[in-house]
Each structure stands twice: as structure tokens, then as C-alpha cells.
C-alpha positions in Angstrom: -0.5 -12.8 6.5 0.2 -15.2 8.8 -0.1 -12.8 11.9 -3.0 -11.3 10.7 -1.4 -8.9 8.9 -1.9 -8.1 5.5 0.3 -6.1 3.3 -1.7 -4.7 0.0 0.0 -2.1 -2.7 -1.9 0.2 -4.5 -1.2 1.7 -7.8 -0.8 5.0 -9.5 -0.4 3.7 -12.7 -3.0 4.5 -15.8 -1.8 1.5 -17.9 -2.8 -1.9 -17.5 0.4 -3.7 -19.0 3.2 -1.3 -17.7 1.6 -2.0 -14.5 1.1 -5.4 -14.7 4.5 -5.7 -16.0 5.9 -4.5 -12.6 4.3 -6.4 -10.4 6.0 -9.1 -12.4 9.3 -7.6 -13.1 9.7 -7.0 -9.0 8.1 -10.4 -8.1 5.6 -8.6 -5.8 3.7 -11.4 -3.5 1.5 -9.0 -1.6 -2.1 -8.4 -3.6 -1.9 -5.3 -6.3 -4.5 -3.0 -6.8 -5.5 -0.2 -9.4 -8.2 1.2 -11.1 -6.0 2.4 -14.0 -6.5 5.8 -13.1 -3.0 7.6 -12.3 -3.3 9.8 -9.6 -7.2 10.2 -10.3 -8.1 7.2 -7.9 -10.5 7.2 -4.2 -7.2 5.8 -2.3 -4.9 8.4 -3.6 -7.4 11.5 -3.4 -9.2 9.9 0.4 -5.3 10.1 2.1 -3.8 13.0 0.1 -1.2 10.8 -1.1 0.9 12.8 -2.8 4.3 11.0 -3.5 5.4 7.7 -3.7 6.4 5.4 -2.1 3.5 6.1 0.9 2.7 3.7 3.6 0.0 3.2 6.3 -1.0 1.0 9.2 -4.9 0.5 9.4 -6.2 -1.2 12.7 -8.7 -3.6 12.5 -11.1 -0.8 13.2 -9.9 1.4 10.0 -8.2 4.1 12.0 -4.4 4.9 10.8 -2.6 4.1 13.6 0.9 5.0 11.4 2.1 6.5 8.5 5.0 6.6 6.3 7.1 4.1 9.1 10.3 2.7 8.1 10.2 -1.3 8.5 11.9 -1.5 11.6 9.0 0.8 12.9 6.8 -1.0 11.6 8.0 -3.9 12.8 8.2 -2.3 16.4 4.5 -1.2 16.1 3.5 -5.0 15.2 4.9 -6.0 17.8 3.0 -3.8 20.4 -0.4 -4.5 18.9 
């Protein structure tokens, strides 16, 4: 967040205090989001997510510019934007 880059999970999870819960349990500091829908929800069915854990790099523009990267890829591809 303080390079202009945002990390933000998003949540399979159908119910509201087992996920709530985690986010507490694991001390997540990045926003949380979930419609309470399980696998049922726009961000799972829009990327075909299939599995967890699943992660993406969005430009600024909204096109993926990497998916499922390891952190020092990640990392590597911060560094070259």
C-alpha cells in the first residue's frame, strides 16, 4: 500500500463467523472480502478460480498481467512495473 500496491483476499467461504473468524485467527492486515456465497460468487466464476490459494496481478488498467506467482516473482514483477 505504500507503493501503490494493494493486496485484497477474497473469500470462498458461505459463513459469516467461520470466516470472520479467520481473518482474525491469521491476523490478516490486507482488506477481506466475501459475499457469503462459497464458490457461487462474480470473482470466483469471472476467473475460473477453481482451487485455493489463487493469486493475480491487476494493472492499473485491469488487465492480469500475472497469475498464480510465487512472492519472489511477484516481487520481481513489482519491481519492473
Amino acid at each position: 500500500k505504500d507503493k501503490d500496491f494493494v493486496i485484497v483476499g477474497v473469500s470462498v467461504d458461505s459463513e459469516r463467523e467461520a470466516w470472520l473468524g479467520a481473518i482474525q485467527l491469521d491476523r490478516l492486515p490486507r482488506p477481506q472480502l466475501s459475499p457469503l456465497n462459497g464458490w457461487k460468487n462474480n470473482v470466483a466464476e469471472t476467473f475460473a478460480i477453481k482451487a485455493i490459494p489463487h493469486n493475480f496481478l491487476i494493472g492499473y488498467d485491469g488487465n492480469i498481467l500475472a497469475e498464480n506467482v510465487t512472492l519472489g516473482e511477484m516481487e520481481a514483477l513489482l519491481k519492473g512495473l
